[in-house]
N, C-alpha and C positions, 0 to 999 in steps of 0.2 A: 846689583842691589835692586833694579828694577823689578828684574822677572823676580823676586824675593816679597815686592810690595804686590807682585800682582798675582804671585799665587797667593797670597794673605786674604787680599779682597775676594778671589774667587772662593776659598775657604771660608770668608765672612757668609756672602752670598749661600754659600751652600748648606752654612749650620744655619741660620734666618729660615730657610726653606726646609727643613726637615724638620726644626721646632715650631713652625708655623703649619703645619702640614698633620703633624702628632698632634698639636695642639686642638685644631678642627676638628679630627676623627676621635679623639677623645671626647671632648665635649659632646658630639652628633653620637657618640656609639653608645654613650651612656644612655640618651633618651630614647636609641633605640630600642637597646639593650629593655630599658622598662617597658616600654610598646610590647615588644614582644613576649616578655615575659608575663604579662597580663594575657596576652592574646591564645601564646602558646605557653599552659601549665606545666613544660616538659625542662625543666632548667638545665639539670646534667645531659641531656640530649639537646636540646638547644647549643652548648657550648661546646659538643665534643660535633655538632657539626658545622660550628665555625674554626676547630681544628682542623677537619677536613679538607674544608675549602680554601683555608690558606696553604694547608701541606700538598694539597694535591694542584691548587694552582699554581703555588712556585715550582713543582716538579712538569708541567706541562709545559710554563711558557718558560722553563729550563731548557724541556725537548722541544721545542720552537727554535730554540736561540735568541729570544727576546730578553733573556737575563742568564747570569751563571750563578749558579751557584755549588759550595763544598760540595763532592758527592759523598753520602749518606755509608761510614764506617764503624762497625760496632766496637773498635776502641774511643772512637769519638764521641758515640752516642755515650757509653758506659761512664766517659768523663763530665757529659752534659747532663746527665740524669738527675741530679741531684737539683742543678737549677732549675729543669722542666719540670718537676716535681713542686719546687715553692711557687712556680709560677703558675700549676695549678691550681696547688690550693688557696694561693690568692683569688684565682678566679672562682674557685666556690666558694669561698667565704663570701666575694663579694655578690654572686649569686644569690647567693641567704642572706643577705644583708639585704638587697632589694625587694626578695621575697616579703622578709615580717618588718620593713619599716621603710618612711617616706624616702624619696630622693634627698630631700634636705640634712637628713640624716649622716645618712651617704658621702654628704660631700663636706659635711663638717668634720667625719672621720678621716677623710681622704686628705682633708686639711690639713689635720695634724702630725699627716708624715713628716714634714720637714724637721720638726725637731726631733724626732726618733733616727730620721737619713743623717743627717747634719753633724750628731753623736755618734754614728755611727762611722762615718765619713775622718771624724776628727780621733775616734779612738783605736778603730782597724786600717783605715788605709789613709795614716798620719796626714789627713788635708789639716789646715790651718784652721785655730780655733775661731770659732765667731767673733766677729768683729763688734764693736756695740751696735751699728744702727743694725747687725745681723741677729744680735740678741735681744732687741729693742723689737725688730717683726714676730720673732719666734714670742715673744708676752703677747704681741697683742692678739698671735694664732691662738695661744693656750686662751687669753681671757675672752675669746668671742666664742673658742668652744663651750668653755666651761660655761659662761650665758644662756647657750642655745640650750644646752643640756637642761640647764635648774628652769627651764620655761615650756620645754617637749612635753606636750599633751598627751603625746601615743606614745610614751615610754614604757617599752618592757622588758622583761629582765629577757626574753630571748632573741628582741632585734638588737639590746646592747649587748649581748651574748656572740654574734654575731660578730658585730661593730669590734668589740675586742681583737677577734680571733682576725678581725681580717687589716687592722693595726699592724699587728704582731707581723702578719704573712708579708702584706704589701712593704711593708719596712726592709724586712729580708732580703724579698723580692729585690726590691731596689738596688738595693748594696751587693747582694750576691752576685746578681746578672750581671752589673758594673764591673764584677772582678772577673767574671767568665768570657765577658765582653774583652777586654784588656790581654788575660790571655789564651785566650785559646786557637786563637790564629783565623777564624774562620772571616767570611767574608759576610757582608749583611744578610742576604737572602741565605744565607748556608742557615743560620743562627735561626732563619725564620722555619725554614723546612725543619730542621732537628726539635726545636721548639715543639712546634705544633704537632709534627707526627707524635713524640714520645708522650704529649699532651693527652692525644688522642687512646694511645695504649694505656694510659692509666686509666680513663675516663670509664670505661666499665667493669673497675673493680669500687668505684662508688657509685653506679648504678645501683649494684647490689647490697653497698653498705645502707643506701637510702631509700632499697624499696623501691624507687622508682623504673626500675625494669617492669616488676608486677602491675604497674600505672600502663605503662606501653604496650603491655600484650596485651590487656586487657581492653585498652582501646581499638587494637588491632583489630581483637577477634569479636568485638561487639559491632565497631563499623562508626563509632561516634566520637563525641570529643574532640580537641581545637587541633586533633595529629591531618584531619580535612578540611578543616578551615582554609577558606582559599585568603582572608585576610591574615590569620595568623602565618601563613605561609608565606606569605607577601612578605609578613615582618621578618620572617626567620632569613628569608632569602637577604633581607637586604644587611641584616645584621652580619651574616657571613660575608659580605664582602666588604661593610668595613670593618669588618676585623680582620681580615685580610691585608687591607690598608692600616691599620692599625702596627700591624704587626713589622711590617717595611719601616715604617717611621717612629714607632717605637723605640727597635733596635736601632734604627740609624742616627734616630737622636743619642741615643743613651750613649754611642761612641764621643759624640761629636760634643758635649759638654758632661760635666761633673753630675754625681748621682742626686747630690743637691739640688743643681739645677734644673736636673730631668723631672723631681720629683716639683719643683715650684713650680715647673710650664705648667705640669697636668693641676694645680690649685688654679691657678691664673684661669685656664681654662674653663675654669666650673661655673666663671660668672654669667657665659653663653648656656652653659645649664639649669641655674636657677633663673633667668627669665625666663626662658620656656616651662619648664619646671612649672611656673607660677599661672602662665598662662595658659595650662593644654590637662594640669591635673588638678583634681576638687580637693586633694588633700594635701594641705604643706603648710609648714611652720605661719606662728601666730607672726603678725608683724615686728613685732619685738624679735621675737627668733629666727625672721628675715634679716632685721638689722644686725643681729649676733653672726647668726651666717655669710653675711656682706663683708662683718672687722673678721672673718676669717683668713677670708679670700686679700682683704685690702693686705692683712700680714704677711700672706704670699707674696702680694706684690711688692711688697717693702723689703721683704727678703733677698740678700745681696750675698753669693756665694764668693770665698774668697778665692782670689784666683795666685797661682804660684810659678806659673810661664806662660808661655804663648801656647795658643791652645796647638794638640797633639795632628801631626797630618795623618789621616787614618790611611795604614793600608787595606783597603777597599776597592772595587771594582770600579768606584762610580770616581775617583784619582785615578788617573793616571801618573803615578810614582810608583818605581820600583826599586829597593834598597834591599842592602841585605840585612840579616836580622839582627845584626851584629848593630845598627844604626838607629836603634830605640832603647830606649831606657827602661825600666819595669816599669812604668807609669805610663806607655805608648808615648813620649813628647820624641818626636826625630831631633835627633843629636845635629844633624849637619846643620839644621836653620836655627838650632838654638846657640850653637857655636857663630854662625855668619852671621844673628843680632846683637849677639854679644861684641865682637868684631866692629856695627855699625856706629859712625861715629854720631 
C-alpha cells in the first residue's frame, strides 16, 4: 500500500506541474500572441508558423533522442483529422477575434466556456451533473459576462461575430480532443506532432479563402511591410516557441484532468492577462467592465468539477507503467489501483 501512496503523490506532483505549466504559457502566449499580431499583420501565416515549429521541433528532438514520440501513420493521421481540424478553426476564430476586438473581450468569451464544456461533459461523456456551489460559479460566469457585454464601448457586430464563432469552436475543441485524447492511444508529444503538422496542412487552404496569400506576395515582391520587421519578427519568433510549449502542456494537461477542469485552469489563468492587459495597452474595458470581467474569471475559480474516482494513471512516456490494455476502463482510470483502493481498509 506504500508504493500505491507514493505513486499517488508523484501523480499529484506531476498533474500540479503540467497544469501550472499550461497555465503560464497560456496566459504569456496570449499577450504574445497580441504583440505580434499588431506587429506582424500576417495572422494565418503567423499561426501556420507556429505549427511549424512545434511539428518540426518535436520531430527533431525526436531524431536526437531527447523525447519519443508516435511515428506519424496515415491511418492515424485520417483518424486525428477531424480533431486537428476544430483545433484549427479555434485558433482562427480566435485569431479574428483578437484582430476586430480588445483582449478583454477575448477573455470574457474564453470565460464562458465552462458552462458550454460542463454541458457538454455531463451530456456526452456521462460526468456528474453540477453540483450547486458548481452551478452557483457557472451564474456568476454568465452574470459578469453578460455585464461586460451591456457596458463594451467597441461593440460590433463583427468582433461578436467572431466571439460567437469562436464559443462554438473552442467548446468542441475541448470535449472533442478529450475524447481523442482518451482514445486514441497515442503518447503526448505523438498528439503534438499529428496536431500541428495536419494544422499546418490545412493552413493554406484559408490563406486563400482570406486573401491573405495575395497580402504576402505582395509584400514579398514590393520589399516592405511588418514580413522585415526585425521587431515583428522578434514577436513572431517568440510566439512559435510558446506555442510550442504550449502545445506539450496542453495536451498533457488535458490527459491528466477532466475537460472541465482543463477548460477552468486556462479562465484562472487570464487574471495574469488582464493585468498586463491593462498595463501595456491604451485600449481595454471601462472600469466597470474591468470589474464585470474580474466576477468572470472569480466564477472560474469557484468553479468545482465533479470528480468520480481517482484520477486515471496516464499511459505516457513521461510514467513509467506498463499494463496491458485489457487494465483500463473506457474512461482511462487503471483498474488495478482502483480495485487495490477499493481493497484499502
Amino acid at each position: 500500500m506504500s508504493s500505491i501512496r507514493i505513486d499517488a503523490s508523484k501523480q499529484h506532483y506531476t498533474t500540479t506541474f503540467l497544469v501550472v505549466g499550461y497555465a503560464l504559457c497560456s496566459s504569456l502566449l496570449a499577450i504574445i500572441n497580441k504583440y505580434a499580431i499588431t506587429q506582424f499583420n500576417y495572422p494565418g501565416l503567423l499561426t501556420a508558423l507556429q505549427y511549424l515549429t512545434s511539428a518540426l521541433g518535436v520531430y527533431l528532438l525526436g531524431k536526437l533522442g531527447f523525447l519519443h514520440h508516435d511515428p506519424f501513420t496515415l491511418d492515424t493521421a485520417k483518424r486525428f483529422f477531424p480533431a486537428a481540424l476544430v483545433f484549427f478553426l479555434a485558433i482562427f476564430t480566435n485569431t479574428n477575434l483578437l484582430r476586430h476586438a480588445n483582449v478583454d473581450t477575448f477573455i470574457v468569451f474564453r470565460s464562458l466556456t465552462p458552462l458550454l464544456v460542463a454541458l457538454a461533459d455531463t451530456v456526452f461523456r456521462h460526468q456528474p451533473c453540477p453540483s450547486k456551489l458548481t452551478f452557483f460559479s457557472l451564474v456568476v460566469i454568465l452574470a459578469g459576462a453578460v455585464g461586460y457585454v451591456s457596458t463594451d464601448s467597441a461593440f460590433t457586430l463583427t468582433a461578436y461575430s467572431w466571439a460567437f464563432a469562436y464559443l462554438v469552436t473552442i467548446t468542441t475543441e475541448m470535449v472533442y480532443i478529450k475524447h481523442m485524447v482518451m482514445n486514441l492511444g497515442l503518447n503526448t508529444w505523438g498528439f503534438v506532432l499529428y496536431n500541428n503538422l495536419l494544422s499546418l496542412m490545412i493552413a493554406p487552404l484559408f490563406w486563400f479563402l482570406t486573401g491573405e496569400n495575395l497580402e504576402v506576395f505582395d509584400a514579398l515582391r514590393s520589399g516592405s511591410g511588418s514580413l522585415f520587421d526585425p521587431s515583428a519578427l522578434a514577436a513572431v519568433g517568440l510566439s512559435c516557441v510558446f506555442g510550442l510549449a504550449i502545445s506539450f502542456f496542453g495536451f498533457a494537461a488535458r490527459k491528466a484532468v477532466s475537460a472541465t477542469a482543463f477548460t477552468v485552469t486556462g479562465v484562472v489563468n487570464k487574471f495574469l492577462t488582464v493585468a498586463i492587459n491593462v498595463l501595456i495597452w491604451d485600449k481595454h474595458a471601462s472600469p466597470f467592465g474591468l470589474l464585470c470581467l474580474l466576477f468572470t474569471i472569480v466564477g472560474g475559480v469557484l468553479y468545482q468539477q465533479s470528480v468520480t474516482g481517482p484520477a486515471p494513471v496516464q499511459r505516457d512516456t513521461m510514467v513509467d507503467v506498463e499494463k496491458n490494455p485489457g487494465d483500463y476502463d473506457d474512461d482511462g482510470h487503471d483498474l488495478e489501483v482502483e480495485r487495490l483502493l477499493k481493497d484499502k481498509p
